[in-house]
N, C-alpha and C positions, 0 to 999 in steps of 0.2 A: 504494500500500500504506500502511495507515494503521496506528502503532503507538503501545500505550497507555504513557502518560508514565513508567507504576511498572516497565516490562517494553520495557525498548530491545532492541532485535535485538542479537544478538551482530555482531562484528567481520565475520565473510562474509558474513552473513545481509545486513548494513548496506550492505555494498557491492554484492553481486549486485543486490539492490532496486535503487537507485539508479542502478545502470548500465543493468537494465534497462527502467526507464522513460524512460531516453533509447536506447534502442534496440540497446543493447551485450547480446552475447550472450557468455556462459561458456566458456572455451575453458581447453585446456591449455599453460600456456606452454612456449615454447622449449625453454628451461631452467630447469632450479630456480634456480639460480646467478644467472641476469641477472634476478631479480626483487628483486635488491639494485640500491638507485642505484646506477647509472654507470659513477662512480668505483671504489664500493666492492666492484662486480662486477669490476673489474680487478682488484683483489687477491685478490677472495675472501674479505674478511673474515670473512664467517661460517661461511666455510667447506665450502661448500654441494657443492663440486665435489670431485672425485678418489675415490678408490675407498673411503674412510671416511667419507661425509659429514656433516655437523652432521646429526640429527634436524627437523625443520621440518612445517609442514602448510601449505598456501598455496591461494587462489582465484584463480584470473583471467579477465577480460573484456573483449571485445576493441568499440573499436568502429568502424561502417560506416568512419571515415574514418581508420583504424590508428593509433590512441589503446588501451593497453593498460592497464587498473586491475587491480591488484591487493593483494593483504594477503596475507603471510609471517609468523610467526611463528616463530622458531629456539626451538630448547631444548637451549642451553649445558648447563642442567644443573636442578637441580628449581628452584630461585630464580632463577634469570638465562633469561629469555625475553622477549628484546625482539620488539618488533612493528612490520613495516615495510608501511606505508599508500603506497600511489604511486602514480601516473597517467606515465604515459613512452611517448613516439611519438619518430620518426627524423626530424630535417630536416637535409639535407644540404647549407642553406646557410649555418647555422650553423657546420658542419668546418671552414671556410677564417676565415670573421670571427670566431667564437666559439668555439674550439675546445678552451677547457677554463675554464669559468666556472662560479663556486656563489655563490649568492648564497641569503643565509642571512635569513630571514622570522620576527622575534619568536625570535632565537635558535636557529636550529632546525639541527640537526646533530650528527655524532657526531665522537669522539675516536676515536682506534684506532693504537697505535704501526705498523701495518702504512703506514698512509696520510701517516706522515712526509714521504716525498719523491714525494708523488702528483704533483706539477709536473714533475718530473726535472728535468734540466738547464735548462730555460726560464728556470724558479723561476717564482714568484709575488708579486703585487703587491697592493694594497688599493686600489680606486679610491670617491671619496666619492658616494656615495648622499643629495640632499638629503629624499628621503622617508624621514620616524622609521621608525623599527622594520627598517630594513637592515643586511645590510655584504654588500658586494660583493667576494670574493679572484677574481684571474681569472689565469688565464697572463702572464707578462709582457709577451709579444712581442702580445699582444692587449688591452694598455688603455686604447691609444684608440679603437680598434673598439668597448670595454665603455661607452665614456663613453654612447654612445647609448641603451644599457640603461638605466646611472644616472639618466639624465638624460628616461627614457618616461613620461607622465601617465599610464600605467596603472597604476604602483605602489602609488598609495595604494588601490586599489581593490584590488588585489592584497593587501596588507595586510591590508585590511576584510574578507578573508572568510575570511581563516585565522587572524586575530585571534580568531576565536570555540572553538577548542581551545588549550587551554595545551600548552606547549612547543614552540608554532613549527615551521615547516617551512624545506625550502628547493628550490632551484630550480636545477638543472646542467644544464652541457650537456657532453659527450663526446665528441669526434671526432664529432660528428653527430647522438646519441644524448643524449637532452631528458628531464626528470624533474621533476615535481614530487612530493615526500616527505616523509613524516613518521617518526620512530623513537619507542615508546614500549615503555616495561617491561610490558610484554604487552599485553594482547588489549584493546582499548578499544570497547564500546558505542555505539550510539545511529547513529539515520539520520542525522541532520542534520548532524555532522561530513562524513560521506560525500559528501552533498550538496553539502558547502562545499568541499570538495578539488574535485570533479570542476569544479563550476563554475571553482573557482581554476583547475586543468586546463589549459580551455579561455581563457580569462583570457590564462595564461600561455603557453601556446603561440603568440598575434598578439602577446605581447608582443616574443618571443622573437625573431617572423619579421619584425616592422617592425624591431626593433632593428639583424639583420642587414640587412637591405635598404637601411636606411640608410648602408651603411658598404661596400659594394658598389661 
């Protein structure tokens, strides 16, 4: 699908394209609710669940080898609509070596008083990242498992392809449950960001799974 430079696809338009030319078909997710990273589906930040929930409008597409993209949009209120861009698939080798890691790409993450004590009792630790544009917080009881992450020659490449939208993403993983994402004040344009997550994606998903296997 080819689009003219003065008229970028809107925010689903951008991603169904994209996922459809690699072969991902449009589905309905799960839940509203888990189309929030990870974490932030643990608390529910936005709200998304129980019998009032946040307003929103969302796409998603699943692909052959259960990789789920999708783009959320909440609507707190008529000014405040942030927009959540994400690629997230389950690896359940990760639960046991990785089992609650964000690592934060060009800044890229949110605040939220709900996500205070997202670690619980573990707490959390900072392990150093020699590739620019990181920082790695991970569980505590899991930072030397994470060092293997730190320390993967995929990340600058990883970097380079989410370096081309401002504001950064980042990269968690869940009791299992793997995310790469973006938050932005609404609805953000154009194929080629789409293009660049999904590849990061896929990127970050072998990064994810040598990391653990190393540590195994």
């Amino acid at each position: 699908m080819v689009f003219s430079r003065w008229r970028e696809p809107s925010a689903p338009a951008a991603m169904l394209a994209a996922a459809a030319e690699r072969g991902w078909v449009q589905v309905g997710p799960p839940t509203v609710a888990g189309l929030q990273p990870p974490t932030l589906a643990r608390f529910d930040v936005e709200g998304l669940a129980g019998t009032r929930p946040t307003p929103c409008e969302y796409w998603a597409a699943a692909s052959p080898d259960g990789m789920l993209a999708s783009h959320l949009t909440v609507f707190r209120d008529e000014s405040d609509t942030p927009s959540y861009d994400m690629v997230a698939w389950d690896d359940p080798t990760t639960a046991a070596v990785l089992p609650h890691v964000e690592l934060s790409v060009h800044g890229g993450g949110v605040q939220n008083h709900r996500l205070g004590d997202r670690f619980g009792s573990h707490g959390s630790t900072r392990v150093p990242v020699a590739a620019p544009g990181f920082r790695l917080t991970v569980r505590r009881d899991c930072a030397d498992a994470a060092a293997a992450l730190a320390a993967h020659p995929g990340l600058p490449e990883l970097a380079a392809l989410l370096g081309t939208d401002r504001g950064g993403a980042r990269l968690d993983t869940l009791d299992g449950r793997c995310a790469l994402w973006r938050v932005t004040a609404g609805p953000r344009k154009g194929a080629a960001r789409w293009q660049a997550l999904l590849d990061a994606a896929a990127l970050a998903r072998r990064v994810l799974a040598e990391s653990a296997a190393a540590r195994r």
